[in-house]
N, C-alpha and C positions, 0 to 999 in steps of 0.2 A: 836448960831445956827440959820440958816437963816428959818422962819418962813414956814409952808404948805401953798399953794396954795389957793385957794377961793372952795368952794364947786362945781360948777361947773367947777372950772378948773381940777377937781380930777376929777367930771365926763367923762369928754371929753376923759382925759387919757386913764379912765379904761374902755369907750366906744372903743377906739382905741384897745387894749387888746382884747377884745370881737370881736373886726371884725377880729384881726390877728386868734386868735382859731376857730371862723365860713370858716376862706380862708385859714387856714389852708394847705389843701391838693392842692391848687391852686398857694400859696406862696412856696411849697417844689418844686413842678410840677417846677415852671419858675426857681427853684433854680439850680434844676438840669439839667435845658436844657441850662441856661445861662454859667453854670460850662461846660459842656458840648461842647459849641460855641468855649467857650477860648482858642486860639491855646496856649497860656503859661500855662496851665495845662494837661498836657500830661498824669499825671498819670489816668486821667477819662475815658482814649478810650479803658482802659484794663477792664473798670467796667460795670457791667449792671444799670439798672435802679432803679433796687430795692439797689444793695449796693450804688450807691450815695446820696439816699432816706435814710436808715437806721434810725439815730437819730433824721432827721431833724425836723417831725412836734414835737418833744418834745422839741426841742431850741424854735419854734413858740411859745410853751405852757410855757415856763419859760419865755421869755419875755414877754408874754401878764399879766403871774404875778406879774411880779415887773412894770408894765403899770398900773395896777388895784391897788397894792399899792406901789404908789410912794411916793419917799421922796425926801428932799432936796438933799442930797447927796447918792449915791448909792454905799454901801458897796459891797466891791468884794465878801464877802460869799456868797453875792444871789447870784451872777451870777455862778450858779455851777452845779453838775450832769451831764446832758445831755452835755453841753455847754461846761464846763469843761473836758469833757473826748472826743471832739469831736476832739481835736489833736492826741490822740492815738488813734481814729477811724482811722482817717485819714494815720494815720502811720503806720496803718497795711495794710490798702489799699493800701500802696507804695509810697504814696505823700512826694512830697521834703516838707519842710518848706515853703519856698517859693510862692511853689502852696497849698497851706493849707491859709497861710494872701490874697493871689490874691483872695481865694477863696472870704474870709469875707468881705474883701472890695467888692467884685461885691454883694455881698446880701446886703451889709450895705446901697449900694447906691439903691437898689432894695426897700428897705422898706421904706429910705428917699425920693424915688422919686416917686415910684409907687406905692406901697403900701397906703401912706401916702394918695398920690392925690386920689387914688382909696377911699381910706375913707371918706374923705371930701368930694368928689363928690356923695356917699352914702348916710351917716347923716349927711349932712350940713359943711360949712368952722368950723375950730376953730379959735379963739380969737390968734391972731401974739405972746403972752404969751406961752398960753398953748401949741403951735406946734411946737416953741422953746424950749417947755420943753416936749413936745414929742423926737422931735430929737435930743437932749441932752441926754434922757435916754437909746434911740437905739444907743445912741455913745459910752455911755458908758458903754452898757451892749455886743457891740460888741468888743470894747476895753478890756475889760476881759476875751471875746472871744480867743482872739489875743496873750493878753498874756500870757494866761493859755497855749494853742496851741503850744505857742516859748518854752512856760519851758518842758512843755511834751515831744517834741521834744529834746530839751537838755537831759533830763533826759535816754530816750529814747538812745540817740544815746550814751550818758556813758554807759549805762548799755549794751548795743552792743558793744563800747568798751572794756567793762571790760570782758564781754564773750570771745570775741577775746584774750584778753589777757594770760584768762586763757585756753583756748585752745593752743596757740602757748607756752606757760608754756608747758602744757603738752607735746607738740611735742620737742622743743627741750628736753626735758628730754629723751623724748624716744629715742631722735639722736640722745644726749648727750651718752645715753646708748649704741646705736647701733654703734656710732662713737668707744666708749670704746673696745668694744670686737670687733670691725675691728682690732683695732690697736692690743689689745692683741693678736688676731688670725694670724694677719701677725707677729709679733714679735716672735711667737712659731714656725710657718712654715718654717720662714726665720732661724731660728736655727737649727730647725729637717735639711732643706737643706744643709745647709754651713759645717755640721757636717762630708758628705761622702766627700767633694770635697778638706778636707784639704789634705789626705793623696793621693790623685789621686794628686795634684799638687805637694807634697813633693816627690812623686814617679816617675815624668816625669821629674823634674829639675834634680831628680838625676841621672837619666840615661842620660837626653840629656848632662849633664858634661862628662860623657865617651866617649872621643873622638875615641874609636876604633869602636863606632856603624856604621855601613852600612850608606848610605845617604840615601834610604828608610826610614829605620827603625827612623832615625832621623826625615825626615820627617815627618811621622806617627806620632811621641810621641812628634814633636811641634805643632801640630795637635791640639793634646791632652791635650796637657797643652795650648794653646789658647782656646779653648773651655769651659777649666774646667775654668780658669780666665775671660772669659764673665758670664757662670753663676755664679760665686763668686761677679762679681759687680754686676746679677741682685740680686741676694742675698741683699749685701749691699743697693741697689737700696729699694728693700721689707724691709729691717729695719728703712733708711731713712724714707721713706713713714710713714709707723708708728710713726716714733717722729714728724715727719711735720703734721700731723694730730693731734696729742697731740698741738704743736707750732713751732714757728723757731729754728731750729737746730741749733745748742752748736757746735761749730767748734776750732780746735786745728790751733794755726796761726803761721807761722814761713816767714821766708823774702823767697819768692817763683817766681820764674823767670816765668811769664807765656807764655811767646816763646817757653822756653823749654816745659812747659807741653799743649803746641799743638804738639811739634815735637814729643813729646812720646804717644799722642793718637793718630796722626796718623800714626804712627808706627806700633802700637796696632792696628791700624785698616786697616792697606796696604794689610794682607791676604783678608779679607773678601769685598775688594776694585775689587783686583787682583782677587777673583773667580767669582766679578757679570759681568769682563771685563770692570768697570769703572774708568774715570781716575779721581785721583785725586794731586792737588797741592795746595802748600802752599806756602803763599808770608809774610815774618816778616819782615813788613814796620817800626813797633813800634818802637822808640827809648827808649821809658820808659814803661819799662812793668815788673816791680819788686810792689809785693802787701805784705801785710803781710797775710796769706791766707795759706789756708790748702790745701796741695798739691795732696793727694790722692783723696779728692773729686773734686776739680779743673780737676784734671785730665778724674778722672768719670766724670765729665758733659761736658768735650768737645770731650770725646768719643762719648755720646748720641747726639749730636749736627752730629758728623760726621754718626754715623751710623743712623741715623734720614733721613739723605740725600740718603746715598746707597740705601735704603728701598725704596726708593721711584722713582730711578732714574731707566733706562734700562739700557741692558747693551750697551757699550759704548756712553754713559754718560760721561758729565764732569764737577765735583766738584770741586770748589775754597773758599780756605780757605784764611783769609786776614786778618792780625791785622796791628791798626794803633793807631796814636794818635790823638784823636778829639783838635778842638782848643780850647779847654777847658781844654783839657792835661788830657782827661781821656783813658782807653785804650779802645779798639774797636775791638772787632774778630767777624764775620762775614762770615758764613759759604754757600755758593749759592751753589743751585741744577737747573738739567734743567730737574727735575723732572713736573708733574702736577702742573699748576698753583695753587694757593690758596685763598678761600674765604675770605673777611673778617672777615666773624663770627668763621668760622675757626680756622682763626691766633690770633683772641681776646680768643679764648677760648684753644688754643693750648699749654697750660702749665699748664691747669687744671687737677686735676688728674682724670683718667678712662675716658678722651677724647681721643676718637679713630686716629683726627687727617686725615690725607691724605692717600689715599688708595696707595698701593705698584703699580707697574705695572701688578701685575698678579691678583689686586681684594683683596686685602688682607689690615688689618692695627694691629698696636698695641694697648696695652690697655693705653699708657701712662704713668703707672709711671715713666719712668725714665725720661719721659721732666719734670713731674709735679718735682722729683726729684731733676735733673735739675735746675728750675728755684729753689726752696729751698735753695740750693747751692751758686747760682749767687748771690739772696739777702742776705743771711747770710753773704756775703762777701761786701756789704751794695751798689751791683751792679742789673742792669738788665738785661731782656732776653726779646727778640721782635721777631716777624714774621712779614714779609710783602712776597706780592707776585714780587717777580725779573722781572718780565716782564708780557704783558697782557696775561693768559691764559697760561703761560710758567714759571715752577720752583719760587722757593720761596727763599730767602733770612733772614737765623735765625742769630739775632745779639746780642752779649754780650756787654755788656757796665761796664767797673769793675773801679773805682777809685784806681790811683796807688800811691803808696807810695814819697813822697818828696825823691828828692836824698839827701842822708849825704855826708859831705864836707869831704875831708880826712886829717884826723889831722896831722898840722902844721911841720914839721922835728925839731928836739930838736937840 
């Protein structure tokens, strides 16, 4: 162990100690106007004078203690209390890390430079020894400073972490919950509904077979069974929802012509085409459009695809439906409106469920599920669903993209 100093070198010290506690409120004073000056301490211009003040002449008061009794090496327990706690001063005050070390550094150079001279200009030079081991002690009694400040900080921002943690703990739980009894609530509703609409459709098929009905009355109860079969899909639509909200949807897959199941949704949808006076046409460029895919949902989503468009369109308007094969040999259908242009935060958020989406021409929109629906459908079939806007400020463009099936070779003749 390296030997104590000479008796007067231990005086010089602990004379040094004695003038930081006499200048005390002088060395806090410049502390704080120099913190103050610093344009890269930002957190100071929110604080008064007094909270920048707070601990400081009790740092002055600990290191003039361990100044008065020094040793060869300075154990980090002394430097503690005040000194020690002045990162979590600092960190409630708002201070990054950052501006908390800038600070210690501008005071460190403050008591090596001016302080110090300010002493020795006072009671005399010290001995090139003893001022060396002046500033050796302020090094390292600010160094513990520093360090203490970076763990506090650390410590500090875990435990702000961990809080975070268990708050958003809690919130999904409560979503977790409130997600739960969505889904159970639509899965009840969506059954109480489906329940009156089987016999209104079993009763309109069976009359419209009777061909001695009037063409009125026929018309009438295809009316009525079109209608009853849109609410039966938003039905399905509202139970969909509920399992896509649980996860991706479980799908029954059989080898399925997807030409055909545009030519039968727009079919399905040539009434409700025909009464907004919109046109609409369909062009099957595809050569390979056979998927292994579930044909009734297939179908329901490029229903919403077409009636997405009507909704939005005036009347006479004109809708173009378009399947092709990408050169990637995927399939491609692609449904244009010259409906209202569209945003693109919009089209990014346009298959979310309970986004409203593009307003109709009379002010009006829907609630979404059945694009949100919709796009469930398209991935479950390990495809996608896109908006962009067709033109600037003019109609929008919704496109499917479905991976289709390798063609099989037809076995050999025996």
């Amino acid at each position: 162990m390296t030997p104590a100093g000479p008796p007067q070198h231990s005086l010089a010290l602990a004379n040094f100690g004695e003038f930081i506690i006499e200048r005390r409120e002088d060395i806090t004073r410049y502390w704080v106007a120099a913190v103050d000056r610093s344009a890269h301490i930002e957190a100071s211009e929110d604080l008064t004078f007094r909270q920048l003040r707070d601990h400081l002449p009790q740092i002055c008061e600990e290191l003039a203690s361990v100044l008065q009794e020094p040793t060869p090496e300075l154990p980090r327990t002394e430097a503690s209390r005040p000194s020690r706690v002045h990162g979590r001063k600092r960190w409630e005050q708002g201070y990054r890390l950052d501006e908390v070390l800038r600070e210690i550094c501008i005071i460190r150079r403050d008591f090596l430079g001016r302080w110090l001279t300010a002493f020795q200009e006072q009671r005399g030079p010290m001995e090139s020894a003893t001022q060396q081991k002046a500033k050796q002690i302020v090094d390292w009694f600010f160094d513990d400073v520093m360090i203490d400040s970076a763990v506090q900080f650390v410590e500090e921002q875990h435990q702000q972490m961990r809080d975070v943690h268990s708050a958003l703990q809690r919130q999904t739980t409560r979503a977790e919950a409130a997600t739960k009894a969505k889904s159970e609530f639509l899965g009840l509703i969506s059954h109480d509904l489906r329940t009156p609409l089987a016999p209104i459709l079993l009763e309109a098929t069976a009359w419209l077979a009777d061909r001695r009905l009037p063409p009125a009355l026929r018309e009438t109860l295809a009316m009525i069974r079109h209608n009853a079969e849109m609410e039966a899909a938003l039905v399905d639509d509202l139970l969909d929802a509920a399992r896509l909200i649980e996860g991706p949807l479980t799908i029954s897959r059989r080898e399925t012509d997807v030409q055909e199941c545009i030519t039968a949704a727009a079919q399905f949808c040539a009434r409700e085409f025909a009464g907004k006076n919109i046109e609409l046409s369909v062009e099957l460029l595809a050569t390979r459009a056979t998927i292994a895919g579930d044909t009734t949902r297939l179908r329901r989503a490029l229903r919403t695809l077409l009636r997405n468009a009507a909704n939005v369109s005036r009347p006479g308007a004109h809708v173009e439906v378009l399947s092709r094969n990408t050169h990637h040999g995927e399939l491609q259908i692609s449904v244009t409106d010259t409906g209202g242009g569209i945003e693109e935060q919009v089209a990014k958020g346009l298959f979310e469920p309970f986004e409203h989406g593009r307003l109709s021409p009379y002010g009006l929109h829907g609630v979404g599920v059945s694009r949100f629906v919709c796009k469930g459908i398209i991935e479950a079939h390990g495809g996608t669903v896109t908006a962009a806007s067709a033109r600037t400020g003019c109609g929008a463009t919704l496109t499917i993209t479905l991976p289709v099936s390798e063609p099989t070779e037809a076995a050999p003749p025996r």
